[in-house]
N, C-alpha and C positions, 0 to 999 in steps of 0.2 A: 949027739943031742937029738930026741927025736921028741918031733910035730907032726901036728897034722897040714893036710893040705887047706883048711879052711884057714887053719891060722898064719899060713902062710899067705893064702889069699887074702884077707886082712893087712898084714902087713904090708904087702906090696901096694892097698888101695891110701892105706894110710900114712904111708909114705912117697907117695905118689910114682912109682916104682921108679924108685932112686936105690939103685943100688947099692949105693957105698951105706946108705942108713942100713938097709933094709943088715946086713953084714956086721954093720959095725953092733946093730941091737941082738943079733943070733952067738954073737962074741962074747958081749956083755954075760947077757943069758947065761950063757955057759959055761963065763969063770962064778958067777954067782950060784951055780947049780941048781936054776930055774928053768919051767919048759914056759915054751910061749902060748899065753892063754888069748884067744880072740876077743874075748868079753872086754877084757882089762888090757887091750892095746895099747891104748894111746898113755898109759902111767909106763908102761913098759918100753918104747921105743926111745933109742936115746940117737945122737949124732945128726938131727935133721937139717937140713939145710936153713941158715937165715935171710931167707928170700921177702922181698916185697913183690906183691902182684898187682899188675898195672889195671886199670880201668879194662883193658880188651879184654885181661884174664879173667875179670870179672863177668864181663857180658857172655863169655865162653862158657863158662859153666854153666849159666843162667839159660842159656839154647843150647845147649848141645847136654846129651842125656849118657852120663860112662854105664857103657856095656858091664853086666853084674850077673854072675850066675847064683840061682836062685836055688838050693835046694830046697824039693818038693817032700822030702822026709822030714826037714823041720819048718817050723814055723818060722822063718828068717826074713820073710818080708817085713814087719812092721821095725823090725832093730834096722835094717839096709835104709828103710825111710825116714828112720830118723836120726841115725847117723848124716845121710845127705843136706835132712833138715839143721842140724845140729854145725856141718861145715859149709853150707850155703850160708848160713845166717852169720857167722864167724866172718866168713869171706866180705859178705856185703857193711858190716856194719864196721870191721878194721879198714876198709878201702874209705870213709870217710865221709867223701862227695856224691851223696845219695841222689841228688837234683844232676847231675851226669850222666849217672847212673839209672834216671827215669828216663832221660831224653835219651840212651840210646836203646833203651826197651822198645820206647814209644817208637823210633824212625827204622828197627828195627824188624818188630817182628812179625809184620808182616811178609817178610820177606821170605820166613821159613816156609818151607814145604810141607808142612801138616798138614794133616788133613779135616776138613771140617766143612760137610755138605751143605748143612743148614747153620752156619755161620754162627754156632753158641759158642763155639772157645773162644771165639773173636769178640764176640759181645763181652764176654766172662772176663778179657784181657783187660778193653778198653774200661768197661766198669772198675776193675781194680787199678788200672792206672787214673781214671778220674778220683776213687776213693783216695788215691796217694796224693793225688793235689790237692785235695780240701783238707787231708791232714796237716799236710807240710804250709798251706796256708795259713791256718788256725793256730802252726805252733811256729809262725812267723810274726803271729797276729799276738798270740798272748805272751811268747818267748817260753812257753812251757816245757825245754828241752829234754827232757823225761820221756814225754814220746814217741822221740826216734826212734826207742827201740822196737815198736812195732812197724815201721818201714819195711825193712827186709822181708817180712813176712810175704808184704803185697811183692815185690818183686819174684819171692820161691813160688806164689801160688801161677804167678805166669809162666815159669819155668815148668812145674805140672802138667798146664797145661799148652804147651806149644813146644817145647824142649823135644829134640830129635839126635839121632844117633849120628846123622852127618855133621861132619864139618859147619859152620855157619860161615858164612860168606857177612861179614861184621864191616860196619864203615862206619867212620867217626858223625856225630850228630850235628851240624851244619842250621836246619830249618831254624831254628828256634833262636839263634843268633843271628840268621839273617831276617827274620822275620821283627826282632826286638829291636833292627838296626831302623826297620825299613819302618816302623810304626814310630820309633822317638824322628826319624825324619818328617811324618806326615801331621806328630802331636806340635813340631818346630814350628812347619809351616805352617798349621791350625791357627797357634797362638801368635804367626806374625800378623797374618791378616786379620783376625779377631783387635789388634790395637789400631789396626787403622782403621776400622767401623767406627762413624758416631757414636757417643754415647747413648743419644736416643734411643736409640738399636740394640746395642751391645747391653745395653742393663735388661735386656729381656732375654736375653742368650747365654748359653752357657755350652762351653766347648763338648762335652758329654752328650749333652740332650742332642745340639745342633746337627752330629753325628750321624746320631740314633733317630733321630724322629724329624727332623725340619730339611734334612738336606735333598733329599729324594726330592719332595714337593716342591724344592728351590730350583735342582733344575728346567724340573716340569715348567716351573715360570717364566725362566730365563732362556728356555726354546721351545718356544710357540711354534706348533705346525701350521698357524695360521699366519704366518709371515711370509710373504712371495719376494724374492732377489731381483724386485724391477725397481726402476730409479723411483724418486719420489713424489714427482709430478703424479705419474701413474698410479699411485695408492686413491684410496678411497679415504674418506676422512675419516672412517672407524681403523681402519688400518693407521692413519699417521696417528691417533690418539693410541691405540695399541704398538706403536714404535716410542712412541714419547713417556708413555707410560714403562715400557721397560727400561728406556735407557735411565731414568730417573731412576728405576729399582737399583741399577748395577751402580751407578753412583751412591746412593745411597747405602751399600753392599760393597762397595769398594772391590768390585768382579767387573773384570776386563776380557778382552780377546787379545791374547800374544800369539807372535810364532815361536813355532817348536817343530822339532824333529819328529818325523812318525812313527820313528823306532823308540822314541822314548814312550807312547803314547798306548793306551790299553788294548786289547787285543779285538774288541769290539769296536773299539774306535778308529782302528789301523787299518784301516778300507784304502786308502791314500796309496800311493805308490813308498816302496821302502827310500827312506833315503828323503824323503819331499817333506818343505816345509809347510805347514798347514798350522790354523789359528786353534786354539784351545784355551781354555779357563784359565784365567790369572786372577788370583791361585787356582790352582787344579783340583778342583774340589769334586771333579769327576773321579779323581782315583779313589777316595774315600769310601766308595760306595762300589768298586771291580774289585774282584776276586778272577780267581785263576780259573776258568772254566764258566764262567757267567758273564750272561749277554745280556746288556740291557735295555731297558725297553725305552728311554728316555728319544724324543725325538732329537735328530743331529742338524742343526741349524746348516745352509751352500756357505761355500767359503765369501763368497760376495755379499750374505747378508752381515758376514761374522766381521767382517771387514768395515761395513755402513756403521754396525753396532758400536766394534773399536772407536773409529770415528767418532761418532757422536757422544760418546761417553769420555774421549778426551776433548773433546771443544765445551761441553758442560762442565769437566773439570776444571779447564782454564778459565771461562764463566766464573763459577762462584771464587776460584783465587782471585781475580782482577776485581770482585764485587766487594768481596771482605775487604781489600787494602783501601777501597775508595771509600769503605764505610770507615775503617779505621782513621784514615784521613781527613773523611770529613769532623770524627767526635775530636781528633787532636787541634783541629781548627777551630771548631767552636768553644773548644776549651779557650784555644789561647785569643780569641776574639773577648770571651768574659771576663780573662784576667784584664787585658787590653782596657777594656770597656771599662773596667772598675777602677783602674790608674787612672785613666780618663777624667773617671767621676770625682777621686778626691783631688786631682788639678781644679779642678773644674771648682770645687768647695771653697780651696784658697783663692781662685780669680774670685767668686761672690763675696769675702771675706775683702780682697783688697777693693771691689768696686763698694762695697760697705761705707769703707775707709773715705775712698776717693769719694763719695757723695758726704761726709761728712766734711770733709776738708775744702767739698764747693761749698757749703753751707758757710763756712769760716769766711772764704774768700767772697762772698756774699755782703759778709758783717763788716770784713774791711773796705769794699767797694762801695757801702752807706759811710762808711767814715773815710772815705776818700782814700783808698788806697788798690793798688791793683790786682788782678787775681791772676793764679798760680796753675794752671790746667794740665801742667805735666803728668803729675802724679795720677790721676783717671785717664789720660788717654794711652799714657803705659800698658796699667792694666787689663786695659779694656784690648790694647792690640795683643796682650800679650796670652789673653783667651783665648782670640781670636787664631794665632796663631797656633795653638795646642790644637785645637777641634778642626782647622783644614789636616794638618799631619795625622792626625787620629783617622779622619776619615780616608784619605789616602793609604793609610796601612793596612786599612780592617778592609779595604774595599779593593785591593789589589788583589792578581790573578792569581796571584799562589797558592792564596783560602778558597777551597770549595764550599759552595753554600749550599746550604739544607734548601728545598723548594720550599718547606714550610718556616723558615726564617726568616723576618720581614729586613729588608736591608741597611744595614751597620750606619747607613748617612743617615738616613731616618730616623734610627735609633738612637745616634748620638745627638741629632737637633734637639727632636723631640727632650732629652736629657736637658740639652741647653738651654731651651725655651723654660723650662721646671724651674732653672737655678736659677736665672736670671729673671724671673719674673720678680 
C-alpha cells in the first residue's frame, strides 16, 4: 500500500497516535483497495478508541499548543486551523459543563508562561472571559439554550491566544466555591441582623444598598476618633452627649462589641497578638467591606473604649426590656381595673334599684304606722349594707399592690365614690 508522508501525518494527529487505530484503518484500506487521502481522513479512519475525556483533558488542550509541521510548499495553514478549530470546539462542547470549564480558564491562565510585555493577551483573555459570563447569564436569564453553542468559541479564542507548547501545570478551580461558600455565609448573617433591627429602621434599608452604599459611613459613626478611654467623670459634657448619642445608635442598630479570636479577624485589623482575644462588631459587619489586600481607613476604637460601649449598650438593652414589661403591665392593669370598675357599676344599679324599692316599702310602713301598725326596716337596711359592702371590696381590690398605676390616673377610691355619690343621689 503506498502513502504519503502527510497522510500519514494526518492520521497519526487524528488519531491521536494510537497505534492500533492508526493500523487497524491502513488494513481496512487495503483490503478495500483504497490509498489514504489526507483531505477525507476523518470518513476513512475506522477502529478508534471509545474514550470519554475528563475536564483536565479538556483544559490541556485549551493551554498547551500540539507541535505541527507546517509545510511551506503548500498552503496548509488555514486547513491545520481549522481542523484544531473544528476538534477544539467538538472537545468543549461534548464535555458538557462549560461553567467548569470557565472557571478553570479563568484560575488558570495566568499561570502560563507567555509572553505578553504590554499585557494585551491578558486583557484580550479577561474580556473574552467577561464576554462568556454575560452570555451564560443572559441565556440563564431568558433559558434560550440555543446559545451555548457559541461558548466554545470564547474559550478557543483564549487558547490562541496563551496556549504554549509546554506541559501546563493545571489545578482544579477552588476560588469560586470558596468564595460562593464564604458570601451565602456573610448574605446569612446580613439577614439575621437585618430582623433584629426595628422596623423604623429597617423599612428604609435594604440588604443590597446597605452593602453598597451606607455601611462604610456606619462605621465612620460608630468609631469616632473623637472618643478618649478615660472613665467618665473625666469626659467633658460634649463628649458624654457624643457617648450617649452613639450608644443609642448601636441600640438602635442592634450592633454590639463581643469577643473573638484575632485570627478569625481581618488582616488590617489583626494588629493584636495572634491567638488574643480582642472586641469586634456583633455582627461583623466590618468583613463586609475587607477584601484581601485592602486596608482600611476606618478609625479602630482601644479595647477599653470598646468594652465601656459593650457596657452601656447592654445596660440600655436591659432598660427598655424591663420598661416594655412595666408598660405592658401597667395597660393589663388598667384593662382589668375597667372591667372591675364596670361589675362595680352594674352592682351598684341593682343596690339603687333595691334602695328604690326599700324607700317605697318605708312609704308603706309609714301608711301603716298612721293606721297604727308597726314598721318593717329590714329590707332597706339590708340593702343599703349590702352596697356598702361591694364598694369597700371593690376598692380594696383595684387599689391593692399588685396593679401598677398610670401617674396620670386619678385613684380607683375616688373613682368609685365619686360613681357612688351619682347612683345614689
Amino acid at each position: 500500500m503506498k502513502t504519503s508522508s502527510i497522510a500519514l501525518t494526518a492520521l497519526a494527529g487524528y488519531t491521536e497516535c494510537d497505534i492500533r487505530s492508526c493500523l487497524n484503518t491502513l488494513q481496512f484500506l487495503n483490503k478495500k483497495k483504497e490509498t489514504l487521502n489526507a483531505w477525507g481522513i476523518d470518513s476513512q479512519v475506522v477502529g478508534r478508541k471509545d474514550m470519554s475525556r475528563s475536564v483536565f483533558d479538556v483544559w490541556k488542550e485549551i493551554f498547551q499548543k500540539r507541535k505541527t509541521k507546517i509545510d511551506r510548499r503548500t498552503n496548509r495553514s488555514c486547513g491545520i486551523m481549522s481542523n484544531e478549530f473544528d476538534s477544539l470546539h467538538s472537545l468543549i462542547s461534548n464535555c458538557g459543563d462549560y461553567d467548569l470549564i470557565a472557571d478553570g480558564l479563568h484560575e488558570n491562565f495566568l499561570h502560563l508562561p507567555y509572553h505578553d510585555p504590554v499585557m494585551q493577551k491578558t486583557v484580550k483573555c479577561l474580556n473574552s472571559l467577561g464576554a462568556s459570563d454575560l452570555m451564560h447569564k443572559y441565556i440563564m436569564r431568558t433559558q434560550h439554550v440555543p446559545l451555548y453553542a457559541y461558548l466554545p468559541a470564547i474559550a478557543i479564542t483564549v487558547h490562541r491566544l496563551v496556549a504554549q507548547v509546554q506541559r501546563p501545570n493545571i489545578e482544579w478551580p477552588k476560588s469560586y466555591h470558596r468564595y460562593q461558600t464564604m458570601l451565602m455565609e456573610k448574605v446569612e448573617s446580613l439577614r439575621s441582623w437585618y430582623s433584629t433591627v426595628p422596623p423604623f429602621i429597617s423599612r428604609h434599608l435594604s440588604i443590597k444598598s446597605f452593602v453598597e452604599d451606607s455601611i462604610s459611613f456606619l462605621l465612620h459613626i460608630l468609631s469616632p476618633p473623637t472618643l478618649r478611654p478615660v472613665a467618665s467623670h473625666l469626659l467633658s459634657e460634649m463628649e458624654k452627649n457624643d457617648l450617649a448619642q452613639l450608644v443609642s445608635t448601636m441600640v438602635s442598630y442592634s450592633i454590639t462589641h463581643r469577643s473573638m479570636k484575632s485570627n478569625t479577624l481581618p488582616s488590617n485589623l489583626g494588629h493584636e497578638a495572634a491567638g488574643a482575644s480582642v472586641l469586634s462588631f456583633d455582627p461583623p459587619i466590618g468583613d463586609f467591606i475587607n477584601f484581601k489586600g485592602y486596608i482600611s481607613g476606618h478609625h479602630v476604637l482601644a479595647l477599653t473604649m470598646k468594652e465601656v460601649l459593650a457596657h452601656e449598650v447592654e445596660k440600655q438593652r436591659i432598660l427598655q426590656v424591663s420598661t416594655g414589661r412595666s408598660a405592658h403591665s401597667t395597660v393589663g392593669c388598667n384593662k382589668e381595673n375597667q372591667d372591675l370598675l364596670g361589675t362595680e357599676i352594674s352592682s351598684l344599679q341593682s343596690a339603687r334599684a333595691d334602695h328604690a324599692g326599700a324607700g317605697a316599702l318605708n312609704a308603706g310602713n309609714s301608711e301603716n304606722m298612721s293606721n297604727g301598725m308597726q314598721p318593717s326596716p329590714s329590707t332597706s337596711s339590708v340593702s343599703l349594707n349590702l352596697g356598702s359592702a361591694r364598694i369597700t371590696k371593690a376598692s380594696t381590690k383595684l387599689n391593692s399592690p399588685g396593679c401598677m398605676r398610670s401617674p396620670n390616673v386619678p385613684p380607683v377610691s375616688l373613682t368609685v365614690s365619686l360613681v357612688i355619690v351619682t347612683y345614689l343621689q
